[in-house]
N, C-alpha and C positions, 0 to 999 in steps of 0.2 A: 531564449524566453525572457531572461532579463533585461535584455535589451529594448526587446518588443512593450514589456511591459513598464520599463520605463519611458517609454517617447509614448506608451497611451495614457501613463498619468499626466506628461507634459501635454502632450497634445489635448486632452480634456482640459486643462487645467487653463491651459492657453484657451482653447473655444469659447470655454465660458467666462473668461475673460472678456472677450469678443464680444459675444454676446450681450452681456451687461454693461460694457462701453455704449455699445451701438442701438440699445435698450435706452440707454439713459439719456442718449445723445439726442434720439426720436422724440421719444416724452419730452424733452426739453426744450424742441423747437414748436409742439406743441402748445406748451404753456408759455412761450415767445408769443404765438399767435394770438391767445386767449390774453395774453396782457393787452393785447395790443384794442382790442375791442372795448367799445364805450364803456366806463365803471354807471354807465345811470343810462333812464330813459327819458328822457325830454320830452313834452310834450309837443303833437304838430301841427303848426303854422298851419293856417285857413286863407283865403283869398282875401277874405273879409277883415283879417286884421285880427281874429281870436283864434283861439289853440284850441284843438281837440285833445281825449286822452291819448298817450301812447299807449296804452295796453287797449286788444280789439276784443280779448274776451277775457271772462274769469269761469272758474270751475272749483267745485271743490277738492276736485284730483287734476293732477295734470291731463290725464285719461279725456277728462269733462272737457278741461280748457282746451285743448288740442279738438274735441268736435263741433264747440263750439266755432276756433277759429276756422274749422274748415266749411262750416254752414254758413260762414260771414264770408270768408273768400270767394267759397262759389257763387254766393248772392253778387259780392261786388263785381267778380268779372262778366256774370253775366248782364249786369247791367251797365260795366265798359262797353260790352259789345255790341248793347241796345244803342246805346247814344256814342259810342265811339270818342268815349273820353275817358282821360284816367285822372281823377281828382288828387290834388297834393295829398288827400289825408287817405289813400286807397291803400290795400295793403300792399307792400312789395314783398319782391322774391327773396325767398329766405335763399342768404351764402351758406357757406360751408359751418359756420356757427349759429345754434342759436339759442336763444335767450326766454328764461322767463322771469316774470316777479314771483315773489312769495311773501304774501305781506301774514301771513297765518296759516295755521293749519286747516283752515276753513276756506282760504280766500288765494286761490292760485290763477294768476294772468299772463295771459303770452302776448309779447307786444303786436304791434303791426308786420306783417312780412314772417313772424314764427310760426309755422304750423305743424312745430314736432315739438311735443311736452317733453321734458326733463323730468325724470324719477327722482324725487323731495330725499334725500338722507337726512332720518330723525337729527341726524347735529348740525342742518344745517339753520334751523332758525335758532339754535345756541347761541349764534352770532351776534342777535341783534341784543344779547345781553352782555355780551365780551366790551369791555373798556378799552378795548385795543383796536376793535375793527379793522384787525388784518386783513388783506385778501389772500385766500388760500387757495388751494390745487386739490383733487380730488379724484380718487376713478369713480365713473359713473355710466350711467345709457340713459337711451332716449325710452320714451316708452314703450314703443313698437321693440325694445332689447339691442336697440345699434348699440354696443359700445360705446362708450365716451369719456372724454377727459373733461371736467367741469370745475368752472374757477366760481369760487362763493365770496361776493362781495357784501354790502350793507349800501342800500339808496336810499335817496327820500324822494317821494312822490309831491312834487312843486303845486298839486292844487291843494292838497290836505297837509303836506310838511309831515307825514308819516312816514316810518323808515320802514323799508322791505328789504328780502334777499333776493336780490338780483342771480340769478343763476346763470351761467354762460357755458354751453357746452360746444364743445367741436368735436366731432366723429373719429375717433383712433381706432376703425377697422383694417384699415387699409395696413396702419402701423403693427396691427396686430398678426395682417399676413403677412407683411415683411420680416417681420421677427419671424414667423415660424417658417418662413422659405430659408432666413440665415440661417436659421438651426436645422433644418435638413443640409442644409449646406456645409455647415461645418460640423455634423456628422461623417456626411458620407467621406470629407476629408479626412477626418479623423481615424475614419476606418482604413482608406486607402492607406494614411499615414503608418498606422499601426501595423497592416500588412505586410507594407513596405519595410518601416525598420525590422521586422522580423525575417524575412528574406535577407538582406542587406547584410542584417544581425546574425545572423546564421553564419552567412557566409564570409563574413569579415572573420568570424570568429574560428571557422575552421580552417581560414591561412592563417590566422594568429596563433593558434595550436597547433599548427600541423609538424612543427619544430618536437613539442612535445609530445604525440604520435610517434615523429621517429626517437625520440628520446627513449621511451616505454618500450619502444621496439628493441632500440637495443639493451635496457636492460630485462627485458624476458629472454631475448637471444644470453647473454650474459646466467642469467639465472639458470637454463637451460644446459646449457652447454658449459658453463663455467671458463666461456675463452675472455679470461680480461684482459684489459689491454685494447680492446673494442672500442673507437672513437663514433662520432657524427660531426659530420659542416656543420660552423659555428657562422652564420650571417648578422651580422648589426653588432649592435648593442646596448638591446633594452634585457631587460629582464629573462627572458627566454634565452636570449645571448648566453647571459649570465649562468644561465644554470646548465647552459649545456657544457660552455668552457670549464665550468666546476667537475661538471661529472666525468668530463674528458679528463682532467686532473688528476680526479680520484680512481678514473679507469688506468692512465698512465700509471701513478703511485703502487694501486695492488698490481699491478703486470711487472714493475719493478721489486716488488717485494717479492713475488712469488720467485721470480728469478734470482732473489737474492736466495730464497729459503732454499731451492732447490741447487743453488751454487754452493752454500754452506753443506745441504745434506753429501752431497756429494765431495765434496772436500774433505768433511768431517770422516767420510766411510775411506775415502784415500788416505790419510794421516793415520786415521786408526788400523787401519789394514796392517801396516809394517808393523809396530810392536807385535801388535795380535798375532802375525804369522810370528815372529821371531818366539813368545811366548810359547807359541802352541809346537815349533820346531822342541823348544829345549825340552817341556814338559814333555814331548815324545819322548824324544832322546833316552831322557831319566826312566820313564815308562819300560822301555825296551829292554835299556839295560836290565832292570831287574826281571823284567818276565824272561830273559833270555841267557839268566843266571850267571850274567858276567859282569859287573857291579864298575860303574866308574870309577878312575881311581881316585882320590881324596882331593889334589888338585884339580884335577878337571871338572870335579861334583860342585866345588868352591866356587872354580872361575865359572860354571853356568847357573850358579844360587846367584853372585855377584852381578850377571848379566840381566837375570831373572829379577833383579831388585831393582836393577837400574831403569828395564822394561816398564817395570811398574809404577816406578815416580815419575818418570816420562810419560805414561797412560793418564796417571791421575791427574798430573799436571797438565795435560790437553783437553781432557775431558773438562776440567775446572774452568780453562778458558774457551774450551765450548761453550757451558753454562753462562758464563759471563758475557760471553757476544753474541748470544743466541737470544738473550730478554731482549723485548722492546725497549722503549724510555719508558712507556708508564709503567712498565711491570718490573722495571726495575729498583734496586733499595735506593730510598732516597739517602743522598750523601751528608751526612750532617756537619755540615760545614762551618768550622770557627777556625781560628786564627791561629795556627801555627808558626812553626820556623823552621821553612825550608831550608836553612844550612844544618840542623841538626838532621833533619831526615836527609839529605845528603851525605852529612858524614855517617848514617848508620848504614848507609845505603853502599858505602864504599868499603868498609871494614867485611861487608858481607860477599863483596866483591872479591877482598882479596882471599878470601877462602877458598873462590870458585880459579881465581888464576893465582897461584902462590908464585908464579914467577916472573909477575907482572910488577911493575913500577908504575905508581901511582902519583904523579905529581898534584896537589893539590892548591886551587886558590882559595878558598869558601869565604867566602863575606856573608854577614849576619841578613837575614832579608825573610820579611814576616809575609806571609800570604793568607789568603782568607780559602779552605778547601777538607777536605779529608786528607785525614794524616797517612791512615791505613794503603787509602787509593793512591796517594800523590808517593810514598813509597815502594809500592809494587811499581811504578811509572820509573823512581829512576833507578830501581833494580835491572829493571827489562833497558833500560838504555845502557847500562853498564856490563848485563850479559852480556848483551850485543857486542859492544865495543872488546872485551873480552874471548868471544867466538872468533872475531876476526882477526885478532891482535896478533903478531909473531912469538914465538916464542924471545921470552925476558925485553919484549917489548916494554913502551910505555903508553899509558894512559893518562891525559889530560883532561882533569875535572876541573871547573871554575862556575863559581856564582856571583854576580857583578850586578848589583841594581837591576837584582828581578831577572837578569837572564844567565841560564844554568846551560853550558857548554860541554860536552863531553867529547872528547876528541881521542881516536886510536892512530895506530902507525900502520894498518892491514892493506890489503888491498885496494878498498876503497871500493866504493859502487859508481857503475860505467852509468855513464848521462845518460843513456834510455833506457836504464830501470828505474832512475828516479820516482819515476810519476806512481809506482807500484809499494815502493816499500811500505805503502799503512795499507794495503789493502789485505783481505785477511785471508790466511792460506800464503802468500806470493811470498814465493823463496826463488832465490837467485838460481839459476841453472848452476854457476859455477861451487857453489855451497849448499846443491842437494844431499851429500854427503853429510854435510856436518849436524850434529843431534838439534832440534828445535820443530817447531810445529809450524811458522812463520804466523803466530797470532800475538806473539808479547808486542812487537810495536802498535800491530792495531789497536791494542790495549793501551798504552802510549796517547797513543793520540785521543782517545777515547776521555780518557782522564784528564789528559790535560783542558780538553774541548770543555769536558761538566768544571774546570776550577778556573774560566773564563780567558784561560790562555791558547797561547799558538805553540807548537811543535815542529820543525823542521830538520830535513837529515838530507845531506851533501857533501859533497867533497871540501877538504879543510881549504881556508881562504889563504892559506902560505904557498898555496900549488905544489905542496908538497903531498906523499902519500898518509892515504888514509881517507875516513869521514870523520864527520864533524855535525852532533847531534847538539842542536840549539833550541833550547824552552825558553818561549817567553810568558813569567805569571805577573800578574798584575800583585802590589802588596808596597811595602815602606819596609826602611832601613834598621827602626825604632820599633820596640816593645807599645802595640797602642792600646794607650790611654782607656 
């Protein structure tokens, strides 16, 4: 519909255009022609050697002077006919224009050969008081009502030296049905035009949508049934293109999140499951004994209180780092990030270390190196790189810490991780087959890397570059050497 009704304001707009071109263009060869006619009447040459008047009658209307010329015409040809002569001063045939004088309002004359009066417009003997005696154009008719276009000049009459208005009209009926044939003409185009682009417009428009039909389609299918992950063929690349590749995006995105949500819930129920049973084992256990009036003895009551403790800060602590890998980024706390020193929270970072391994050996490099990050985050990050290294470590092993221009090394002597688990150790849950055993939730590196990602750096864990055993946990944070300014 807007289509259509745009190409009918264009297409009017254009018509009449057309038409007032072709309007003006008419009129104008008209008044070509009316220029082209005598501006005066001359008197006519006799045989004899004297002139007659040009004018064959007068009247006080045009009405008068046009019966009059016709009671002079008819006299003159019938007495052509009598004697079969046609004298120089007889009337001729009037052409396609003709002419009267107007010397007053009282005094109207049609020359020889006019025998259709001109209708007098009150301004047109204005004229002969104008200083300019322009010649002008006019619309006008004859008296019988022919339409006409009429040129008003100013003459003098050569036996008196009086001025009169010369009238000159030429018939613009013909011009007038021409115009109204164009204008049915460039209606009925106009209409077909209109028609036409709304068929056309229609149908352009529902291949041009019809992307966004299946678009809509599949998000009511989507809305419906909630299967995302739901695509549509993406053809070109205009606009429609555009928004379907987007929504395919955002369909991909939520079909990957849900898979994540649902890979975390179930992970999260796997992790939690072992404490929880071992918990709800020992709590039996205790339960039993006493309804079964035979009291564990003080040692074993101890060593399953001590079990029961260690359950529980293992629970809190997975749960915590549930909470923590479970927020999105926007819902997560923004980091408030200023300038610390990474060797200070490395070395608190290792003293806490060796509490967790007392018979570990810690070689240390630490060089001074300022970063821009959260203190709190960026030392949970290399706690979790030190447990690790720790977990895997031999017993009275060593531990290899170094910080060198911004890059923080942690290196153990354990077994080291096999080349095709590499690609796994940051994802969250992925614990080694070989080191399902050992206590951990395998979320502290995800967190690693997580942190290091929000303080602009990189994170990597491989086997040490000596080819000797062990891995070899490399941070890169961007920062300076210097206390800044």
């Amino acid at each position: 519909m807007l289509t259509a009704a745009a190409v009918a304001v264009a297409i009017a707009l254009s018509a009449l255009a057309c038409w007032f071109v072709v309007s003006d263009r008419l009129y104008a060869q008209v008044d070509t022609n009316l220029a082209a006619a005598p501006t005066s009447t001359p008197p006519i040459p006799l045989r004899n050697g004297q002139f007659a008047t040009p004018f064959q009658s007068c009247g006080t209307t045009p009405k008068a002077a046009q019966a009059t010329a016709q009671a002079t015409a008819e006299a003159q040809a019938a007495a052509n006919k009598a004697s079969r002569h046609n004298p120089d001063n007889g009337p001729r045939p009037a052409g396609q224009s003709s002419s009267e004088g107007v010397f007053d309002a009282q005094q109207i004359c049609l020359p020889w050969g006019a025998v259709k009066g001109i209708n007098v417009a009150p301004s047109d003997l204005s004229v002969l008081d104008s200083p300019s005696r322009k010649v002008t154009y006019r619309n006008g008719s004859f008296v019988d009502g022919t339409p006409a276009r009429v040129r008003v000049n100013i003459a003098f009459d050569q036996a008196s030296d009086a001025p009169y208005v010369l009238l000159t009209a030429a018939p613009v009926q013909s011009v007038k049905d021409s115009l109204q044939q164009l204008a049915l003409i460039l209606l009925g185009v106009a209409a077909l035009g209109v028609l036409g682009a709304g068929v056309i417009g229609r149908v352009v428009a529902r291949s041009a949508l019809k992307p966004v039909d299946n678009l809509t389609d599949v998000v009511e299918h989507i809305a419906r049934t909630e299967e995302v992950g739901t695509t549509i063929p993406v053809h070109g690349n205009d606009e429609i293109a555009r928004l379907s590749s987007s929504f395919n995006s955002m369909s991909t995105a939520l079909a990957n999140s849900r898979d994540r949500q649902t890979r975390l819930i179930a992970d999260a129920g796997h992790e939690l499951r072992t404490p929880l049973t071992s918990l709800r084992t020992n709590v039996d256990l205790m339960i039993r004994s006493d309804d079964t009036g035979r009291p564990l003895p003080p040692a074993t009551k101890t060593k399953l209180l001590g079990n029961m403790k260690a359950q529980m800060q293992e629970l809190t602590l997975l749960i915590g780092d549930l909470l923590e890998l479970s927020r999105p980024d926007s819902a997560r706390p923004q980091q408030t990030r200023t300038v610390v020193a990474l060797h200070e929270i490395a070395d608190r970072a290792v003293e806490r270390a060796r509490l967790r391994g007392p018979g570990l050996v810690f070689e240390l490099d630490i060089n001074p190196w300022y970063v821009a990050g959260d203190s709190a985050a960026l030392e949970r990050a290399v706690i979790n790189l030190l447990d690790n290294a720790v977990k895997y470590s031999p017993p009275a092993g060593s531990i290899e810490v170094a910080l060198r221009a911004g890059v923080l090394t942690v290196r153990d002597h354990g077994p080291g991780i096999p080349s095709d688990e590499l690609q796994y150790v940051f994802d969250r849950f992925w614990r080694s087959p070989s080191s399902r055993q050992l206590p951990g939730s395998g979320l502290g590196l995800s967190i690693v890397a997580q942190t290091i990602e929000d303080s602009d750096g990189q994170v990597t864990l491989g086997p040490a570059h000596d080819g000797g055993p062990g891995a070899l946990a490399t941070v890169h944070l961007p920062g300076q050497s210097d206390v800044p300014q």
